[in-house]
C-alpha positions as CSV (number, residue, x, y, z in Angstrom):
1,X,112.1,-27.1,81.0
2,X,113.2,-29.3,83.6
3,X,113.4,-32.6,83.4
4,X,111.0,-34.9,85.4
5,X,110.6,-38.2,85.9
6,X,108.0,-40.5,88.3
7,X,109.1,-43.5,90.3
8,X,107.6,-46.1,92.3
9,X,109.6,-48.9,94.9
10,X,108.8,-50.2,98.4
11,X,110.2,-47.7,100.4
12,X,111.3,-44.3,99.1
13,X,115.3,-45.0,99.2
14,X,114.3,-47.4,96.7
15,X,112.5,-45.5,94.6
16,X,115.1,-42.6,95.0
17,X,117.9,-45.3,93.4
18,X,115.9,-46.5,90.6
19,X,115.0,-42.4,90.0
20,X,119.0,-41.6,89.8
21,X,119.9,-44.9,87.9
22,X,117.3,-44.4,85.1
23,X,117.9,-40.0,85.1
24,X,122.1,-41.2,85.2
25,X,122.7,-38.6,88.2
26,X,123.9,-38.4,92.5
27,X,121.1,-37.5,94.5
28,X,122.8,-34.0,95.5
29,X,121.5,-33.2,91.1
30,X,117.6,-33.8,92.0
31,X,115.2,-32.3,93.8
32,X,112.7,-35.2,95.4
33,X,109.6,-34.8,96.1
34,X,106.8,-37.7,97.5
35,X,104.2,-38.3,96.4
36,X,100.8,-40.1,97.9
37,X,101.2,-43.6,98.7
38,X,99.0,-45.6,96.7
39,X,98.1,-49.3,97.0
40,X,98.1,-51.8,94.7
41,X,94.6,-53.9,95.2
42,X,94.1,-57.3,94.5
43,X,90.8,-59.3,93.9
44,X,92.5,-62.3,95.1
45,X,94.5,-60.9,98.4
46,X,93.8,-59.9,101.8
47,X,97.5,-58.2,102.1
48,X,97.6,-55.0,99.2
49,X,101.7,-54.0,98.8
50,X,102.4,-50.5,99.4
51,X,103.8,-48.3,96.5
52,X,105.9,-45.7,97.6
53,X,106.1,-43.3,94.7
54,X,107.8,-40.0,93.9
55,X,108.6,-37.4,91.5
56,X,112.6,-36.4,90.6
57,X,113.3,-33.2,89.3
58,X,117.0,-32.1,87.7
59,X,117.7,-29.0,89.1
60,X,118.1,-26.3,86.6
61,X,121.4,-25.2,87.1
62,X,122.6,-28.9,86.9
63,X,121.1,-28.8,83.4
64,X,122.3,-25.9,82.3
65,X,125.8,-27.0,83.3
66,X,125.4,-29.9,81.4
67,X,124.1,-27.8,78.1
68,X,127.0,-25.4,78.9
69,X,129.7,-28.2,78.8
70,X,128.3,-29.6,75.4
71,X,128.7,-26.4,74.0
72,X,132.0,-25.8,74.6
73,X,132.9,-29.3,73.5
74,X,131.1,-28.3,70.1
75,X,132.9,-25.3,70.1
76,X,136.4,-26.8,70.7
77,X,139.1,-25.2,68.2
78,X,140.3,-27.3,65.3
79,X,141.9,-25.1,63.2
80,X,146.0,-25.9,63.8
81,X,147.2,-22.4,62.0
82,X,145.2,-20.3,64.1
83,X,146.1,-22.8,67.4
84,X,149.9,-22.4,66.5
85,X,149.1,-18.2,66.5
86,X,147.8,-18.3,69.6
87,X,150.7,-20.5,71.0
88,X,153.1,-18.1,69.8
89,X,151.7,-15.6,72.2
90,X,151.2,-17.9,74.9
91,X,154.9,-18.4,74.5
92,X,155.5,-14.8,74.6
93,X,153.4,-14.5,78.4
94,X,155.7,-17.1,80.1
95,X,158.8,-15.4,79.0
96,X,157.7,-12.2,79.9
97,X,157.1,-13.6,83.4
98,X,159.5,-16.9,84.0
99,X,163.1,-15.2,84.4
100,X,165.8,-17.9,83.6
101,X,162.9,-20.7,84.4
102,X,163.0,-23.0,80.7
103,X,159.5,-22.5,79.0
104,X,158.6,-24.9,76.3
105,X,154.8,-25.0,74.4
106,X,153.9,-27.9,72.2
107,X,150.0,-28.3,71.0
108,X,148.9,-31.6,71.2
109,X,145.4,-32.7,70.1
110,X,144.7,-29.4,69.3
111,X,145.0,-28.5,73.0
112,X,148.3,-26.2,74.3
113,X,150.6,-27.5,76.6
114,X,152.7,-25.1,78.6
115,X,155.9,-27.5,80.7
116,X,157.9,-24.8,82.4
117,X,161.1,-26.3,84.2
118,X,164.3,-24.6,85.7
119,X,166.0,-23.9,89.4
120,X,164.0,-22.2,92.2
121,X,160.8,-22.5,90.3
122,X,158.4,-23.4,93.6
123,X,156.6,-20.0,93.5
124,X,155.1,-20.9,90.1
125,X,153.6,-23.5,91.8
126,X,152.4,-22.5,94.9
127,X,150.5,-23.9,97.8
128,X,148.8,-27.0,96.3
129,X,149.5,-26.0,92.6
130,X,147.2,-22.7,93.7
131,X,149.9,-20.4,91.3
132,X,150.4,-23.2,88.5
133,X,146.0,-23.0,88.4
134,X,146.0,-19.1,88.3
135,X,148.5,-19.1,85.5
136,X,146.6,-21.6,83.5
137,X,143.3,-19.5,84.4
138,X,145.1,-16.5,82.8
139,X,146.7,-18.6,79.6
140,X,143.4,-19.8,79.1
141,X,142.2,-16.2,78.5
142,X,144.6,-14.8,76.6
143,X,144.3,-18.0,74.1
144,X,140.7,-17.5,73.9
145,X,141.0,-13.5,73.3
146,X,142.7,-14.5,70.4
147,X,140.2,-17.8,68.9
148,X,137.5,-17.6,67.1
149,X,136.5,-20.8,69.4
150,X,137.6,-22.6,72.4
151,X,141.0,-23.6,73.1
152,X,142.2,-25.6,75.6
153,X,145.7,-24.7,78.1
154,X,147.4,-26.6,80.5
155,X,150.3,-25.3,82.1
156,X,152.6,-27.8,84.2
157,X,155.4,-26.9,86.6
158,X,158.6,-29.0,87.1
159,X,156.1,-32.3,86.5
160,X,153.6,-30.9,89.8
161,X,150.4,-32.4,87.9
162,X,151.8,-35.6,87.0
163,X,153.2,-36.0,91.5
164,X,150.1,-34.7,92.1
165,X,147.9,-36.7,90.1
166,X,150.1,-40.0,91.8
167,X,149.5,-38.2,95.5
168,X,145.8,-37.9,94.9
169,X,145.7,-41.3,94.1
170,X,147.5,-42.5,97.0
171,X,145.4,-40.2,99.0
172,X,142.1,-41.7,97.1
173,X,143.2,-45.4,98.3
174,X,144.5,-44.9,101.6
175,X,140.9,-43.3,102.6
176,X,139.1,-45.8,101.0
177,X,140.6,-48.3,102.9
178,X,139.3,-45.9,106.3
179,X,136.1,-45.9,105.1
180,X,135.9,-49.4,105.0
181,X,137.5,-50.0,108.2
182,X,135.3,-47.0,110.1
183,X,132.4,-47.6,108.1
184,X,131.8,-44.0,108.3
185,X,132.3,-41.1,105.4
186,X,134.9,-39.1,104.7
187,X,134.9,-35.5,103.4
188,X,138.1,-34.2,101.4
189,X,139.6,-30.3,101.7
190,X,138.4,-28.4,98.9
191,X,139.5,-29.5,95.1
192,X,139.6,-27.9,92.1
193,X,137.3,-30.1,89.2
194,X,140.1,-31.5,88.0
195,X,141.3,-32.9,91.3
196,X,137.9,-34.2,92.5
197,X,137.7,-36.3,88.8
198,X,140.8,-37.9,89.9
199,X,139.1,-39.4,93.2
200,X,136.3,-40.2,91.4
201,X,138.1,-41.8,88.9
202,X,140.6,-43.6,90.7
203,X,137.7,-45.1,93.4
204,X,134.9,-45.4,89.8
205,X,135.6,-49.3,89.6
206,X,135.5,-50.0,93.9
207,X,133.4,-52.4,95.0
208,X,132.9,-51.5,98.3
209,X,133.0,-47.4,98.2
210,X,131.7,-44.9,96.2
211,X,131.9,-41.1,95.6
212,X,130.0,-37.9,95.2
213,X,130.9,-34.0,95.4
214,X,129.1,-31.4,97.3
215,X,129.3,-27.9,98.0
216,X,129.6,-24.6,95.7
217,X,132.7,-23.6,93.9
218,X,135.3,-22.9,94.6
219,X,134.8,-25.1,98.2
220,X,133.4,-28.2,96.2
221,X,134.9,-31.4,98.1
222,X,134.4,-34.7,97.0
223,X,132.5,-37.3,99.9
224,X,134.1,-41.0,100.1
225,X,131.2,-43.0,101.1
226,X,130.5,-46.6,101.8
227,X,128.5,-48.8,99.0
């Protein structure tokens, strides 16, 4: 059952932000609908305020995201001799496909960690890390064909996430900064979820921008917006 709340303000837009601040969602989550204006009478005044009121609704598949994403986090694999198994094998996949490239795997907080490094390695990267995601994407399966629950892969590439990550940043503050300028938005390329957490993270704490993602996977982009 979807979640529904009703809210009241002055106008609508401020009804719509006490809606999303008390449900802890962007307005791209809800679906809004108005309700009738109503007024609120007073014995003792000529002048009756009007009450702008309206109904929020989470849309389904925004909750059934968010129930998805608990479960997995329930399900996240604790057990370190069946994690070290399943490295093993992960181990075996990169060597079977690397040449001379170095492959080294390491668990960490029950997670696997794949840091392949070597000479003429670029094509296991690929535009914008687009190889390094589909070989994660494919560790990712093979871990979880062999667990009895979730287990977390990330595969890194001659230190790409960690430029990328500092790029992203970069990229997040220098369009900030043309926001504020242009006072106008400004819609990124395409990111992956992990990409689009670093923007929001990196602009979370700005006092004069904020930002939301919109659009369907796999062309979800994240907006820069003004406060």
């Amino acid at each position: 059952m979807s979640k529904s709340i009703i809210v009241e303000g002055k106008t609508t837009a401020e009804a719509i932000e006490k809606g999303l601040k008390e449900l802890k969602v962007s307005k791209n989550m809800v679906e809004i609908k108005q309700l009738d204006e109503e007024k609120k009478r007073s014995f003792y005044s000529i002048l009756a305020p009007r009450v702008v009121k309206i109904e929020m609704t989470v849309k389904e598949d925004v909750r059934q995201e968010t129930r998805s994403i608990t479960r997995k986090r329930k399900e996240t694999n604790t057990d370190l001799n069946e994690i070290e198994k399943v490295s093993v094998k992960i181990k075996e996949f990169f060597d079977s496909i690397i040449g001379d490239a170095e492959c080294n795997v390491n668990i960490e907080n029950f997670n696997i960690c794949v840091k392949i490094n070597g000479e003429n390695i670029n094509h296991l990267i690929g535009y914008r890390g687009s190889t390094i995601n589909a070989l994660q994407t494919l560790a990712s399966a093979i871990a979880n064909k062999n667990s009895t629950s979730k287990i977390i892969v990330t595969v890194d590439v001659a230190n790409y996430r960690e430029k990328r990550v500092k790029t992203l940043e970069e990229l997040a503050e220098k369009i900030s900064r043309t926001v504020v300028k242009t006072r106008k938005s400004i819609t990124l390329e395409p990111m992956t979820a992990y990409e689009r957490k670093i923007i929001h993270t990196k602009l979370q704490d700005s006092d004069k921008v904020k930002t939301f993602s919109k659009g369907e996977e796999p062309h979800r982009r994240v907006v820069i917006t003004l406060k």
